[in-house]
N, C-alpha and C positions, 0 to 999 in steps of 0.2 A: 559414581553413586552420589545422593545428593549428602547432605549433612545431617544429622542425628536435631532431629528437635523435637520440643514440646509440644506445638503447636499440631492439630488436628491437619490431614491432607487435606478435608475441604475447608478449614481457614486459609490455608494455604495458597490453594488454588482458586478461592474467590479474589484474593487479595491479587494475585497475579492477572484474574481476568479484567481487575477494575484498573489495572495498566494498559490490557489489550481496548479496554473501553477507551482512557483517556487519547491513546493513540487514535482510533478511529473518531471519534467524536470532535476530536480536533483539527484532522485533516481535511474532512468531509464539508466541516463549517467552512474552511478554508477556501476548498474545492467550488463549493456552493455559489459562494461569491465572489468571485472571479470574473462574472462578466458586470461585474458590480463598479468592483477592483479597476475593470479594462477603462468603462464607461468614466470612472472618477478622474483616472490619468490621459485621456483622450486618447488611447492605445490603437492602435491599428494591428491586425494581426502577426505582418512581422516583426512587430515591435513588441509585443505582447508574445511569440514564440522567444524571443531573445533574453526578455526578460524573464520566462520560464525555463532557461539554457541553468541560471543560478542555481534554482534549488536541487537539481541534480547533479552539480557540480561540486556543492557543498556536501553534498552527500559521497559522493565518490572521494573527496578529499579527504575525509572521515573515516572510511572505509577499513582505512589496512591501520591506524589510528586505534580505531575501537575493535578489532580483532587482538592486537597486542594488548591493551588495556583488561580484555576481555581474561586472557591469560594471569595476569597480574592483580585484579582485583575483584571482590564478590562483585556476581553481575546488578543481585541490587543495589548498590551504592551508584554503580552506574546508571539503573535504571532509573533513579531516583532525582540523578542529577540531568538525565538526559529528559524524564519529564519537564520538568523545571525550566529547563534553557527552551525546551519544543514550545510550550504555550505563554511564556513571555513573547516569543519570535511572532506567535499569532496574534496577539495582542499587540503590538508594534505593527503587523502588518493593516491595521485599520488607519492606523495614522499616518502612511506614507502621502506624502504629496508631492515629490519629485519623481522622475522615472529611476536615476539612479539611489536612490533613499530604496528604490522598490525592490531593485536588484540586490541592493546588499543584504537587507533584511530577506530575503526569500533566502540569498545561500544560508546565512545562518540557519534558520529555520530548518533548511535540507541537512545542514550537519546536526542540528539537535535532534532531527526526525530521524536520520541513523542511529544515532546512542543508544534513541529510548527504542526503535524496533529492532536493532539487534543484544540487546540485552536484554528487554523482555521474552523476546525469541528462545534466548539461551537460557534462562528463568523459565521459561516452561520446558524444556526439554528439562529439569532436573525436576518437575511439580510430574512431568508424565512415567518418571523411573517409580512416585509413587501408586502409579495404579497399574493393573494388570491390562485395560481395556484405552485404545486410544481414546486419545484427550486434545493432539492436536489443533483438528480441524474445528471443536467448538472452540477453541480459544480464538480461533482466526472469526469463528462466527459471532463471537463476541465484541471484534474488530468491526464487524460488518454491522451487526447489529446497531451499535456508538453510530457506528456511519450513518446509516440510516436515519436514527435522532439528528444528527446533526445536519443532514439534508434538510429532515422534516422541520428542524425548526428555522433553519435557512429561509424555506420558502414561506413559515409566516411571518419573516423579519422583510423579506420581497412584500410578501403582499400586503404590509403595514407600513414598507418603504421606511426603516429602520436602516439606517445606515450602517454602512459595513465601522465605525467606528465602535460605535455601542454596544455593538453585535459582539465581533471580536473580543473588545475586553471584560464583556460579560461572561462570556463563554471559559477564559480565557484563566477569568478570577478563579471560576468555579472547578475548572479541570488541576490546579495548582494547589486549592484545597483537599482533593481528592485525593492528590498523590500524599500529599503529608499523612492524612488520616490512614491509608491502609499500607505505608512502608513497613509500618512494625512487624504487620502479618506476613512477611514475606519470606522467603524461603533462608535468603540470607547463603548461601550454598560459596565455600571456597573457591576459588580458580584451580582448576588442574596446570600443573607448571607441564610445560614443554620444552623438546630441547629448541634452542633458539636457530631462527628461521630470518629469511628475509623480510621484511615489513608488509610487501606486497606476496600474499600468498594465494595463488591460483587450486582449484577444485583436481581433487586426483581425480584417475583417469576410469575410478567407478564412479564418481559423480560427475561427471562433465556433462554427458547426455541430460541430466535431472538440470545442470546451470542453463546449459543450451536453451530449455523448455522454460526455465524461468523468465529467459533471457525475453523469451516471445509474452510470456505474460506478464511481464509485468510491464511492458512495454506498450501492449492492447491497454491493460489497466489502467496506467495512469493517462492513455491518450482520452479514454473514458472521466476520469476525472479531471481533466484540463480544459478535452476540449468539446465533451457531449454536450453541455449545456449550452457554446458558443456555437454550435453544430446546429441544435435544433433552434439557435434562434438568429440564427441568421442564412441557412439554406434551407430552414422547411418554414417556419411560419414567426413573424416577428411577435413574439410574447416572449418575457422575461419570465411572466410563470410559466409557462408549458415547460421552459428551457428548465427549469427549476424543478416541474413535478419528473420530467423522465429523468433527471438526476435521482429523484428519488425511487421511483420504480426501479432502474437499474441494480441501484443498493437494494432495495425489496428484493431480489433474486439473486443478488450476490450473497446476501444473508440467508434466504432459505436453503441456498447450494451448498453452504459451510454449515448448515446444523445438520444435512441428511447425508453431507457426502461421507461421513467413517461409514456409516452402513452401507451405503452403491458400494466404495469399494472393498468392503466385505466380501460384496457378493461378485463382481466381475474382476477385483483385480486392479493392481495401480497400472499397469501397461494398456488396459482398454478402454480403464476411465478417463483416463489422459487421452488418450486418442479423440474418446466421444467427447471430450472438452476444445480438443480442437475444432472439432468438424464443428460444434457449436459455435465457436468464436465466428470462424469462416461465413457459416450463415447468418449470424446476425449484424455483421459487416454489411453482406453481402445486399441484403435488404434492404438495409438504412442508406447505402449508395446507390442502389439500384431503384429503390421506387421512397423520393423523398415527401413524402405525406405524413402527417403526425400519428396516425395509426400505425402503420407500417415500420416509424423508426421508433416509436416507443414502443412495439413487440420486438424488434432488432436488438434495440438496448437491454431487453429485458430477455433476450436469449443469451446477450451477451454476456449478462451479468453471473448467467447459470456457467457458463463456457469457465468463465476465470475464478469462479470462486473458489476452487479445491487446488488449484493448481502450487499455488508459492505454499501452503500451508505442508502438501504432500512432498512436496519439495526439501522444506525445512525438516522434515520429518525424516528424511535421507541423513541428514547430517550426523542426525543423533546414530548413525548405526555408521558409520565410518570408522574402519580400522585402522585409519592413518590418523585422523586429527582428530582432536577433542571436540566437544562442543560447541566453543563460544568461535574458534578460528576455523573449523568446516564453516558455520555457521555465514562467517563474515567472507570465506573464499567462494562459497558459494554465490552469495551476494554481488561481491565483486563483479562474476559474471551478467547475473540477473540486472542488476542496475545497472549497466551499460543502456540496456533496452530503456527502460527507466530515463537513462539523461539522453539518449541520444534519438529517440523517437518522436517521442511528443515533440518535443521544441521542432524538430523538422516537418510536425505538420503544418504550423504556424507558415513556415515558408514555399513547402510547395502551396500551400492555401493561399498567400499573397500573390505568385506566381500563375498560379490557375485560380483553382477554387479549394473550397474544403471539398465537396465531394470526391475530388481526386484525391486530394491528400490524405483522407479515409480510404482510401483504397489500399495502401501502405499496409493496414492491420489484416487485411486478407491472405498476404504474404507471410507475414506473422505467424497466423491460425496455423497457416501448410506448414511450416515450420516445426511447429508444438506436433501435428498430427504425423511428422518424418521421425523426429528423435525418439518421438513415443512406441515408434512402431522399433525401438531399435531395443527396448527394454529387455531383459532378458530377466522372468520371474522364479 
């Protein structure tokens, strides 16, 4: 149960979604300009797959790190410090001009971008004990939502050719004031002590199906934020903005999917909605590899975006009901799984893409989708 405070549940829970904003709003800028990023350091795609191997690597080294920590100390103090360290790393990454300068500041950035998503994570699971009705999936929409601005203003930093230097620590200033101003408001909630465990702690054997599924989306998701914008602008039509705006529509439907999806699965069920998010991922792959025209893969993008958007949040929402572990180390064992997908996908699209092309190497998420649509079907409600 959370801790005994003064503070009203909706100060509370606003205060926690303007974490879930700085997180998305920061990633997304990130994400945005990447082929900005590539163009600056004269990148070629598997050189730019190798140098996105980092920031999933920094994150997984983090991993079993911030599960223990999670144990040990309020998760706001972590969340706090993990904002802080995330959008310094994105403000540093405008000023890289070496390749290896680029790589190291990306790991870090992946280990501060774990802190602040799984303690915010675990900070809402104690904001959702205060209300009767889920709260999840808006917080993840709230993610989504950040994301979206931060596309949006991406693409008029492209179309005013505002360098990713300015950009970044504009952004960057502004996401570090944010977090100071609403910590006060925050739940502030104990660690639950556990008996002591190995560092590295894998998902019991009632959440493994739920990691399995994360495992496929979060692995579609971030090949979406890595490589959709390099996608549509170098195998469907050479424009920096096109590549830019179906970045943005993407988010546009990943954001409406996390405000409606507590209600969808109201009504049909976590084991069919999961399902029907697979078989979405599957077709809006299937499209954007199959027929590459800008219509066609910015409706693909933007099925896709519906497909992933409930998946990690309904996921995380598993942890909080686990009879074996607490909060903050379901939280991160989960994780552990799910982020595999996370480090070990994307960067390998970069190299079958050098190898062949990206349209094959998109084809990789198709497999994924089946994936997500096998485990799901194994749910038992």
């Amino acid at each position: 149960m959370p801790a005994q405070t003064h503070k009203s549940a909706r100060t509370i829970r606003i205060a926690n979604a303007v974490f879930f904003f700085i997180s998305g709003f920061g990633y997304t800028t990130w994400a945005s300009r990447i082929p900005s990023i590539q163009h600056q350091l004269h990148l070629n795609e598997a050189q730019l797959g190798a140098a996105l191997f980092a920031l999933p690597i920094g994150l997984m080294a983090t991993m079993p790190i911030t599960g223990q920590l999670l144990s040990r100390f309020s998760s706001s103090k972590i969340m706090l410090f993990g904002a802080v360290a995330f959008t310094v790393m994105l403000g540093l990454l405008g000023y890289v001009t070496q390749y290896w300068q680029f790589i190291i500041v990306l790991f870090c950035f992946g280990s501060s971008r774990n802190l602040l998503n799984l303690s915010t994570n675990t900070e809402a699971l104690g904001v959702q004990a205060l209300y009767k009705k889920s709260i999840m999936t808006t917080f993840h929409g709230i993610w989504s939502l950040a994301g979206f601005g931060g596309a949006a203003l991406s693409y008029l930093m492209v179309y005013f050719s505002v360098v990713p230097t300015y950009h970044l620590l504009t952004v960057s200033t502004v996401l570090i004031v944010l977090a100071f101003a609403f910590y006060a408001n925050m739940l502030h909630q104990p660690p639950v002590q556990q008996a002591k465990k190995p560092i590295f702690s894998l998902p019991d054997k009632d959440l493994l199906k739920f990691s399995l599924i994360c495992f496929g989306s979060m692995a579609c998701e971030n090949i979406m934020y890595d490589w959709s914008g390099i996608y549509m602008h170098k195998a469907v039509v050479d424009s920096k903005r096109v590549a830019v705006a179906s970045f943005v529509i993407f988010m546009v439907t990943v954001t409406l999917g996390r405000f409606i999806g507590d209600r969808i699965v109201h009504r049909v069920g976590i084991k069919k909605f999961l399902q029907y998010s697979g078989v979405l991922i599957v077709s809006g792959f299937t499209l954007a590899v199959a027929f590459p025209s800008v219509p066609v893969v910015i409706t693909g993008f933007a099925i896709i975006g519906f497909g992933v958007s409930c998946i990690v949040p309904l996921v995380f929402a598993q942890a909080g009901k686990s009879k074996t572990m607490s909060n903050g180390p379901a939280m991160a064992a989960i994780s552990t799984i799910g982020y595999l997908g996370f480090l070990v996908i994307p960067p390998l699209v970069g190299f079958i893409a050098q190898a062949t092309n990206l349209r094959w190497s998109f084809g990789l998420t198709i497999i994924l989708g089946t994936v997500i649509i096998i485990m799901a079907s194994k749910i038992e409600e």
